[in-house]
ZAMARGU-4260 file (C-alpha; in steps of 0.2 Angstrom, whole numbers, plus 5000, padded with zeros to 4 digits):
<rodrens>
0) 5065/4907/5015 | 5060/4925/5019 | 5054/4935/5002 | 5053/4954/4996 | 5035/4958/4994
5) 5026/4973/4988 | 5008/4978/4989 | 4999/4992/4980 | 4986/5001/4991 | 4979/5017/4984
10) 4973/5030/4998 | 4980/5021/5011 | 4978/5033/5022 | 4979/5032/5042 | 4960/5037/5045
15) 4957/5022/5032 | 4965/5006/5041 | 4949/5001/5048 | 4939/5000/5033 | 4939/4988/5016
20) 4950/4987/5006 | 4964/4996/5018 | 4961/4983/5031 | 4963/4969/5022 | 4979/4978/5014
25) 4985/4981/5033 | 4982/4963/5038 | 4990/4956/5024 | 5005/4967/5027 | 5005/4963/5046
30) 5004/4947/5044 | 5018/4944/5029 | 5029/4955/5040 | 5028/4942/5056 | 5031/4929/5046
35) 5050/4938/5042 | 5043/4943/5024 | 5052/4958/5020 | 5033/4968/5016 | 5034/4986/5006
40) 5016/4995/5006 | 5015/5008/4991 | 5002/5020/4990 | 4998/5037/4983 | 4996/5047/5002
45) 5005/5059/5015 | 4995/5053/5029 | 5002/5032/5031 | 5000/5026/5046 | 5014/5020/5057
50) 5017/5000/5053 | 5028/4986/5055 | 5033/4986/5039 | 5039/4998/5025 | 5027/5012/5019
55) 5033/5019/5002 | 5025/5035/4997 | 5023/5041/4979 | 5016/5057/4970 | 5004/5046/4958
60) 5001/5025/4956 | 4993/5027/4940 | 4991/5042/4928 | 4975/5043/4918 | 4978/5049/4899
65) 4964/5052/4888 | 4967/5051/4870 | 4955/5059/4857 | 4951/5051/4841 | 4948/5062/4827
</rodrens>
């Protein structure tokens, strides 16, 4: 039975796809996808690269907050 998937990928940029980790991410994705998973990629770009499978683009992943003891 086909399932919803989603990775996480920060940077996964175009330029990236043939280095680690964006490669693996890719192949992962790629694979899931021909296996009729139903895959989504987030990540924290503008530049994606054109896939099988569905790229979601947000503004920010994670957002770092510093909290200061007094």
């Amino acid at each position: 039975m086909p399932k919803k998937i989603v990775i996480v990928c920060f940077g996964f940029e175009a330029q990236h796809l043939r280095s680690q980790p964006w490669h693996m991410a890719h192949g992962l994705a790629t694979q899931l996808s021909e296996d009729n998973h139903h895959v989504t990629l987030i990540t924290d770009v503008n530049d994606v690269p054109s896939t099988r499978y569905e790229i979601k683009k947000v503004s920010s992943i994670l957002q770092k907050k510093v909290h200061l003891l007094n």
